[in-house]
C-alpha positions in Angstrom: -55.2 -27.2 58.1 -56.8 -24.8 60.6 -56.1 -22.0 58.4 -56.9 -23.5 55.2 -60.4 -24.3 56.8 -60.9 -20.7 58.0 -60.2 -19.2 54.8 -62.4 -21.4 52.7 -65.7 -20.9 55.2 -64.9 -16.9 54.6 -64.8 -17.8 51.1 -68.0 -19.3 51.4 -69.2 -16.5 53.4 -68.0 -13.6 52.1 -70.4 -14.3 48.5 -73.0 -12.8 50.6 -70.9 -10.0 50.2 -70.4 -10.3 46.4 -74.2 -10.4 46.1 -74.2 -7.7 48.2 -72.3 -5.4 45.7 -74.1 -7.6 42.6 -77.4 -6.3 43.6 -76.7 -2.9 44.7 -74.1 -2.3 41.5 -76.5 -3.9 38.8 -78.8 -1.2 39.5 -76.3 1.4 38.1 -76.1 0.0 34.9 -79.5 -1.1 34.3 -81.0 2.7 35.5 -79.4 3.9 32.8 -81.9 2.0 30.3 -84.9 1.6 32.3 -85.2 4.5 33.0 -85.6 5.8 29.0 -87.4 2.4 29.2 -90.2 3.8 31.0 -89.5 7.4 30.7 -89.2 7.8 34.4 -88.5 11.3 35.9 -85.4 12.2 38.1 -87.5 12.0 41.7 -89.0 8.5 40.2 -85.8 6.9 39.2 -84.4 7.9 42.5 -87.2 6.1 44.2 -86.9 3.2 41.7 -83.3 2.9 42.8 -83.1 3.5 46.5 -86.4 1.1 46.5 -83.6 -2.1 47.4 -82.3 0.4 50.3 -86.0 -0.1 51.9 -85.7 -3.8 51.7 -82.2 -3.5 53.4 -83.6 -1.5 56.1 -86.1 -3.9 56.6 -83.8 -6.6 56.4 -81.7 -5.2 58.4 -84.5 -5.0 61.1 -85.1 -8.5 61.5 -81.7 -10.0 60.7 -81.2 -9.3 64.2 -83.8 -11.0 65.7 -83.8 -13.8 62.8 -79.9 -14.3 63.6 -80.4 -14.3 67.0 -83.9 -17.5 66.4 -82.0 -19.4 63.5 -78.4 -18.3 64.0 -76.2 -16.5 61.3 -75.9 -19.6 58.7 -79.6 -20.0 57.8 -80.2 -16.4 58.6 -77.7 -16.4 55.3 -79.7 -19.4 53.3 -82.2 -17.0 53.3 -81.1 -14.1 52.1 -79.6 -16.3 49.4 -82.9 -17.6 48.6 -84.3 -13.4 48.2 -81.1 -12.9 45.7 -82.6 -15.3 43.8 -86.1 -14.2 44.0 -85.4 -10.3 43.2 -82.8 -11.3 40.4 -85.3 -13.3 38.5 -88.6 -11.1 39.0 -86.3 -7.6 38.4 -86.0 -9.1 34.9 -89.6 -9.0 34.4 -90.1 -12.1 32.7 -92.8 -12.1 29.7 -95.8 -13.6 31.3 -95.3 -10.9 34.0 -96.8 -7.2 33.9 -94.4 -4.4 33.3 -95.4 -2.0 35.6 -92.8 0.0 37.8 -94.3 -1.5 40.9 -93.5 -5.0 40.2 -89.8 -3.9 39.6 -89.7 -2.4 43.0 -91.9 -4.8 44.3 -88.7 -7.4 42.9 -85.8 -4.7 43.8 -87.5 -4.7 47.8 -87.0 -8.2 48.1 -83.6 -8.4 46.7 -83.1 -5.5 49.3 -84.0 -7.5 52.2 -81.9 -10.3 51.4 -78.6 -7.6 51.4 -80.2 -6.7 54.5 -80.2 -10.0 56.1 -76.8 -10.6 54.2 -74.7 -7.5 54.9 -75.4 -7.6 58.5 -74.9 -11.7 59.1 -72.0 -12.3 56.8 -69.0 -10.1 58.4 -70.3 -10.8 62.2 -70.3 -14.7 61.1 -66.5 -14.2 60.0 -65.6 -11.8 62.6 -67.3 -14.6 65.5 -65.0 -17.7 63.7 -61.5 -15.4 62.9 -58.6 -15.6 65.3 -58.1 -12.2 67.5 -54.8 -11.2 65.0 -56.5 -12.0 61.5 -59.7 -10.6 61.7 -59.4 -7.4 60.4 -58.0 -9.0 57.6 -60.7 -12.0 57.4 -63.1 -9.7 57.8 -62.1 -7.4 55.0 -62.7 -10.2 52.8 -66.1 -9.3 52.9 -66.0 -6.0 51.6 -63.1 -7.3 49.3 -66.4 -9.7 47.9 -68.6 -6.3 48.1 -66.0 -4.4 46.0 -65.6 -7.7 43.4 -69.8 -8.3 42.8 -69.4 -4.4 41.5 -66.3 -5.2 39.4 -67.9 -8.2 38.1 -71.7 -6.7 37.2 -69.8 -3.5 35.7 -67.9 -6.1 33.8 -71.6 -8.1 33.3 -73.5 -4.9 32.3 -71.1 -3.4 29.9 -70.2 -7.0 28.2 -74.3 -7.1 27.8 -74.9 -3.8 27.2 -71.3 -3.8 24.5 -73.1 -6.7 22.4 -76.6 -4.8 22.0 -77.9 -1.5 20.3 -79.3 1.1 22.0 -82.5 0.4 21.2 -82.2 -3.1 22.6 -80.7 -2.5 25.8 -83.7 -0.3 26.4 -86.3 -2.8 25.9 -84.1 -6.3 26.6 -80.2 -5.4 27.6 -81.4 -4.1 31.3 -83.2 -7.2 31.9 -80.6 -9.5 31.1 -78.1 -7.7 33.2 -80.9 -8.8 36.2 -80.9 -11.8 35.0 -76.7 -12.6 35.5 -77.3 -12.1 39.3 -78.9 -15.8 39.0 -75.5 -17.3 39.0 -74.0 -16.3 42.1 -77.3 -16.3 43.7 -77.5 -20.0 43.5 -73.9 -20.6 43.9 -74.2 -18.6 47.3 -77.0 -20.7 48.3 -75.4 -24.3 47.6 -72.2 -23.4 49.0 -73.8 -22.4 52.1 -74.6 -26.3 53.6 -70.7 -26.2 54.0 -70.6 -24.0 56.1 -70.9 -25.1 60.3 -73.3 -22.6 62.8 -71.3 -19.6 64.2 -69.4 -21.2 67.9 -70.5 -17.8 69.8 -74.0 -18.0 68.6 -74.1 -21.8 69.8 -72.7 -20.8 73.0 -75.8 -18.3 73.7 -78.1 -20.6 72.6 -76.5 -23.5 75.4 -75.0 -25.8 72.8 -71.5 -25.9 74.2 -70.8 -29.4 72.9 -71.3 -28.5 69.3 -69.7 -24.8 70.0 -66.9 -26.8 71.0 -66.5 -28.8 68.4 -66.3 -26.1 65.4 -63.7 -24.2 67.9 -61.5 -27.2 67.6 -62.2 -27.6 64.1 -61.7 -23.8 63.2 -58.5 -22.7 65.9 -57.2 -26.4 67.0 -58.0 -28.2 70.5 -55.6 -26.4 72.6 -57.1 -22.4 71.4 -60.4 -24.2 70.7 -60.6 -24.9 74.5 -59.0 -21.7 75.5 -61.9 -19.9 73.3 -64.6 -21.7 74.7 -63.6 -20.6 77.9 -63.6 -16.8 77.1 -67.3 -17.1 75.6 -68.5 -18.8 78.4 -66.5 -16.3 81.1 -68.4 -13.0 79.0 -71.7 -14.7 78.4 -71.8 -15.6 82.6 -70.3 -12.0 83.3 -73.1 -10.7 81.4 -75.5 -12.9 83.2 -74.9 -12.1 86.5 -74.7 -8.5 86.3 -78.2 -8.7 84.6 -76.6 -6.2 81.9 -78.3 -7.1 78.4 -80.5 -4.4 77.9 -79.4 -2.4 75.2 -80.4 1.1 77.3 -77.9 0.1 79.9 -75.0 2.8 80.6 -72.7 0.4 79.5 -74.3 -1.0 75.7 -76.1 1.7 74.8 -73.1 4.6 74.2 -71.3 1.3 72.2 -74.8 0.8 69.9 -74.7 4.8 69.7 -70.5 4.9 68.7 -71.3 2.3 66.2 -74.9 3.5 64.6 -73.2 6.9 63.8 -70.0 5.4 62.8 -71.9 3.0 60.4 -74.0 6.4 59.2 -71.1 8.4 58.5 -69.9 5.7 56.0 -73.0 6.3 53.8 -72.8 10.1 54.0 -69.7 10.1 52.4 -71.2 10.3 49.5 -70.1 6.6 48.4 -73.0 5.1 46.9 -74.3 8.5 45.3 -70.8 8.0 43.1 -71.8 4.0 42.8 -75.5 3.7 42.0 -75.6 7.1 39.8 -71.9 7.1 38.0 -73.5 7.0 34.6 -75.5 10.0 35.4 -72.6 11.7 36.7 -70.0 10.9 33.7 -72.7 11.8 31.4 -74.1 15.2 33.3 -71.6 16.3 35.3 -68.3 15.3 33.5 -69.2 15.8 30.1 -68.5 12.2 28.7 -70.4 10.6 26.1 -72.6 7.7 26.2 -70.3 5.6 24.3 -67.5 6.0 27.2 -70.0 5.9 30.3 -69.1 2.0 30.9 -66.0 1.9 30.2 -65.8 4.8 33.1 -68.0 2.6 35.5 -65.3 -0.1 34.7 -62.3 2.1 36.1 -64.7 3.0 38.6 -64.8 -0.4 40.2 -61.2 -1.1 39.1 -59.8 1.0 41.1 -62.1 -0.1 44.4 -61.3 -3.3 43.7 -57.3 -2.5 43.9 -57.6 -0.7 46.8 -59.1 -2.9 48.9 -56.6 -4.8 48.9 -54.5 -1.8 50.3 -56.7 -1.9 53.5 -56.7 -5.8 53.8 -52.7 -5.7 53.9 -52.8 -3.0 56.3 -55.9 -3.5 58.6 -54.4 -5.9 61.1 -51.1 -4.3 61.3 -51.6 -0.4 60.8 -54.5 -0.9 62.6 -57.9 0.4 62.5 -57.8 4.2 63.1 -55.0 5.2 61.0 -56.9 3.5 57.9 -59.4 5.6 59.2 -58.0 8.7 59.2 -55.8 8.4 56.2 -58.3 7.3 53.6 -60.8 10.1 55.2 -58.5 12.6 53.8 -58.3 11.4 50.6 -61.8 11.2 49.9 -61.7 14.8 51.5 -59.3 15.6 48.9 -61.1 13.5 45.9 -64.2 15.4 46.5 -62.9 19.3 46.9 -60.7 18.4 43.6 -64.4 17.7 42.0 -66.3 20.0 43.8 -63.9 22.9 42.8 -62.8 21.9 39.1 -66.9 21.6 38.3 -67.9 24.6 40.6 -65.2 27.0 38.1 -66.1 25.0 34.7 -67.4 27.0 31.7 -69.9 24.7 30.4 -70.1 26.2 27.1 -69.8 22.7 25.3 -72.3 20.6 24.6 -71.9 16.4 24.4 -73.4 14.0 22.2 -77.0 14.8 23.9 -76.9 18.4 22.6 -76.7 19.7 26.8 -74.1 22.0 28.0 -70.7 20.4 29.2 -67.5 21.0 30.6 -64.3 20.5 28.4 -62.5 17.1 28.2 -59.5 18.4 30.7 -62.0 19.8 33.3 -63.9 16.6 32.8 -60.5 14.5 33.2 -59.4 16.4 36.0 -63.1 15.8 38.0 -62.9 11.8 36.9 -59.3 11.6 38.8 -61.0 13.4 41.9 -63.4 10.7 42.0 -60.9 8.0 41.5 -59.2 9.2 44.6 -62.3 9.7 46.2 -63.0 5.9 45.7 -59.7 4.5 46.0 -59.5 6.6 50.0 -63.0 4.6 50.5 -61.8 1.4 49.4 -58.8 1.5 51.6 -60.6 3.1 55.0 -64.3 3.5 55.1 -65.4 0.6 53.5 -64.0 -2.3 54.9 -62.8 -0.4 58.3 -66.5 0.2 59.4 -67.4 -3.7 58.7 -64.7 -4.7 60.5 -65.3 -2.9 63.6 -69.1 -3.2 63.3 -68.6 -6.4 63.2 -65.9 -6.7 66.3 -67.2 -3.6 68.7 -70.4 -5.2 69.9 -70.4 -7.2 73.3 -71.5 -11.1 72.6 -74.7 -10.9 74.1 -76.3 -8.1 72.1 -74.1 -8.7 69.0 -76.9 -9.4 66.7 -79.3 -7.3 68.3 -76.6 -4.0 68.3 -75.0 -4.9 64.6 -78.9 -5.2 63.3 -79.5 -1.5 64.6 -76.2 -0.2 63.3 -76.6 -1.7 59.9 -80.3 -0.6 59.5 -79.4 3.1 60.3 -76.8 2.7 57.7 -79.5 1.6 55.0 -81.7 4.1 55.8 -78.7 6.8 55.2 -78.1 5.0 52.2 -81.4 5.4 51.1 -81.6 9.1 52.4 -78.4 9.8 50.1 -79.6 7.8 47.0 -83.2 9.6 47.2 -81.8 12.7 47.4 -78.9 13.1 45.4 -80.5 13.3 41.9 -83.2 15.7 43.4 -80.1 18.0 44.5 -78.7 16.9 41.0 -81.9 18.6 39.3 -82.8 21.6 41.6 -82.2 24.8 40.4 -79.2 26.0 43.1 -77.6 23.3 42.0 -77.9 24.4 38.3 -75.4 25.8 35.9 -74.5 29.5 36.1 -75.2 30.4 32.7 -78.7 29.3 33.3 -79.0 30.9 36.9 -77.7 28.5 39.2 -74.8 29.3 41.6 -73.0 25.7 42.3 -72.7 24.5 38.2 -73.2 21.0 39.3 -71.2 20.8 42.4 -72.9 21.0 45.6 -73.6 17.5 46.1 -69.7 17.0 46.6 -69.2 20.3 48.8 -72.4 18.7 51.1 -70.5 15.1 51.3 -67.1 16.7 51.8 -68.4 18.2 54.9 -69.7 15.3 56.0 -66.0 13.4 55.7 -64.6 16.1 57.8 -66.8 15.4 60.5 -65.9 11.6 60.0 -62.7 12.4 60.9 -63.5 14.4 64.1 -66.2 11.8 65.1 -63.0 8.8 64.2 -60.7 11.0 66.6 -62.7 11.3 69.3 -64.9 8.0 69.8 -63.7 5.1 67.8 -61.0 3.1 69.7 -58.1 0.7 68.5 -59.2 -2.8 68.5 -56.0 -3.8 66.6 -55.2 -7.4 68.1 -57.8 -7.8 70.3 -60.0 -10.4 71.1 -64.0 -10.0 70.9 -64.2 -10.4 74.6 -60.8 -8.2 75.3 -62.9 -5.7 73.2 -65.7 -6.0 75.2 -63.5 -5.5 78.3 -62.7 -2.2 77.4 -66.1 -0.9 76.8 -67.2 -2.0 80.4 -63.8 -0.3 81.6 -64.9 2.6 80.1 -68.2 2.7 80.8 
């Protein structure tokens, strides 16, 4: 019964996730044809596209103090209700201007909703899961990130597969808004089911009702038990007049957990997500015919191994996830970085531009496959989980809402950049003067996962098992 009821209010939860990936994956195909929509330049499109990463700073901002006012379930109806807003306007219905600003006027809104979302949904989970099934309950949510990309490259290339060229330039891109309508409003309807999060009860004095969903969630016996450790951490807290986030024991936690969050982005992950087409088109040489079916693997394989790290999570445990999939992305990316770096390019694909042959290109699309398969398995859903668990009850929303903003504005950092780098001229091919022929963006992030794994060794602790407030424990220990 108990577990049954968990599972479904992660269900429930966890579509914040799935909207998360929607929104931020439906860019990637839709880029593709807006961008010869309105002839936009590389520097533009990479504004137009990392324009939903400023709405997720933002949101990230105030999801802290909005989850902290209205409490993580209607801090959720809300970003459910922005979904809806940025899916419809993105679109760009016909009795609205078409003017780049209004889409990311449309993609900003949308982008504070995945704010709101990506920082509310996994600490709602990790504040109802039992100590031995969060990592796994948890990983749900980045299981739902993984599926809205699977789903909207399955959306855009089932859209974008029925139309010609021509028509996915001037209609195809705004229907593929358009299908994030669906979940949107499923999210928000499902979301009255849903009770208020116990520990955020129990900080706002409601122990009656914060005892009531603990029974509900965990039975009466643990539900009591539970109840007891909130209160025990929130008076602890209280009396040693600890809750500033600049005290020696919270702050170096908020630090461990801002760069941790950081390092996820600089991997290089969403530069592969939002700008795949770009990259199987540019960089590995396949036509446009083949670039969604490409996108297609792409998510298929996050998808699978996902479910690697929500097998493993609870009983491996969170560092070794850590360290493991950091070395295959390490791997994924010097395979690319190398097989492009000493490529010819003396081909040229469907476009007429100079290319690299079909077994170079092959060999560069199975780095990135391992490259995303070591991310689905560690990075992404490892950092969620622990974002989600590190943070002491008192500051939880206030810490999480930092460490998730920092990791939108890396996000953004990465996105803006990457096709800049793409485009500059040290970056270029050698046979038109360049010195990296199209590989430095993959040499820059695979320095970046090597100090992941340094940073993973010599900060991040094991909170296999443990309870929020055991967790919590162990930070003041070690303060």
């Amino acid at each position: 019964m108990h577990k049954n009821y968990i599972l479904r209010i992660t269900l429930i939860i966890t579509l914040g996730g799935l909207l998360f990936g929607y929104d931020t994956g439906v860019i990637n195909g839709t880029q593709f044809y807006f961008s010869k929509y309105f002839d936009l330049t590389g520097a533009l499109k990479g504004f137009i596209v990392s324009s939903a990463l400023i709405g997720a700073l933002f949101g990230a901002l105030i999801a802290g103090v909005l989850s902290k006012a209205i409490g993580r379930k209607h801090s959720l109806v809300v970003s459910a209700i922005l979904f809806s807003i940025s899916a419809w306007g993105s679109g760009m219905p016909s009795f609205l201007p078409e003017t780049i600003n209004l889409l990311v006027f449309f993609r900003v809104i949308g982008g504070i909703g995945i704010g709101i979302a990506s920082m509310n949904a996994p600490m709602y989970i990790a504040e109802i899961a039992p100590a031995k099934r969060r990592g796994n309950l948890v990983s749900y949510y980045q299981l739902a990130v993984v599926i809205g990309f699977f789903v909207v490259f399955l959306a855009t290339y089932f859209i974008g597969d029925s139309l010609s060229e021509e028509q996915n330039v001037n209609t195809g891109w705004r229907y593929m808004f358009w299908s994030e309508l669906i979940p949107a409003v499923l999210f928000l309807a499902l979301l009255f089911f849903v009770p208020k999060s116990p520990r955020w009860l129990m900080v706002k004095g409601k122990e009656t009702e914060a005892l009531a969903v603990l029974q509900k969630i965990h039975g009466n016996e643990i539900g009591n038990k539970e109840l007891q450790e909130i209160k025990e951490s929130l008076l602890t807290d209280e009396n040693k007049s600890k809750t500033s986030i600049f005290s020696k024991f919270l702050f170096p936690v908020i630090v461990i957990g801002t760069v941790l969050s950081v390092l996820q982005q600089f991997t290089g992950i969403n530069a592969v997500l939002y700008y795949g087409a770009d990259i199987f088109e540019q960089a590995l040489g396949f036509g446009s015919e083949d670039i969604l079916k490409q996108q297609i693997l792409l998510a298929a394989v996050n998808f699978t191994f996902t479910f690697v790290a929500m097998f493993t999570i609870d009983r491996l445990g969170r560092k070794p996830l850590l360290y493991i999939g950091s070395v295959g992305m390490l791997v994924g990316f010097l395979i690319m970085g190398l097989t492009l770096y000493f490529s010819d390019y003396s081909l040229l694909n469907s476009a007429g531009m100079p290319t690299i042959s079909k077994a170079e290109g092959i060999i560069s699309l199975i780095g990135v496959l391992i490259f995303i398969g070591s991310f689905a398995m560690s990075m992404g859903p490892v950092v969620w989980v622990m974002l989600s668990e590190i943070f002491p009850n008192k500051i939880r929303s206030v810490a999480m809402s930092i460490a998730v903003a920092a990791q939108w504005l890396a996000n953004y950092l990465v996105s803006q950049s990457f096709p800049i780098i793409v485009e500059s001229n040290v970056n270029g091919l050698k046979l038109e003067g360049g010195f990296w022929n199209n590989s430095l963006p993959y040499f820059i992030f695979s320095g970046f996962i090597f100090l992941t794994i340094l940073f993973v060794w010599k900060f991040i602790p094991e909170t296999k098992g443990k309870s929020l407030e055991e967790i919590e424990t162990y930070w003041k220990t070690n303060a």
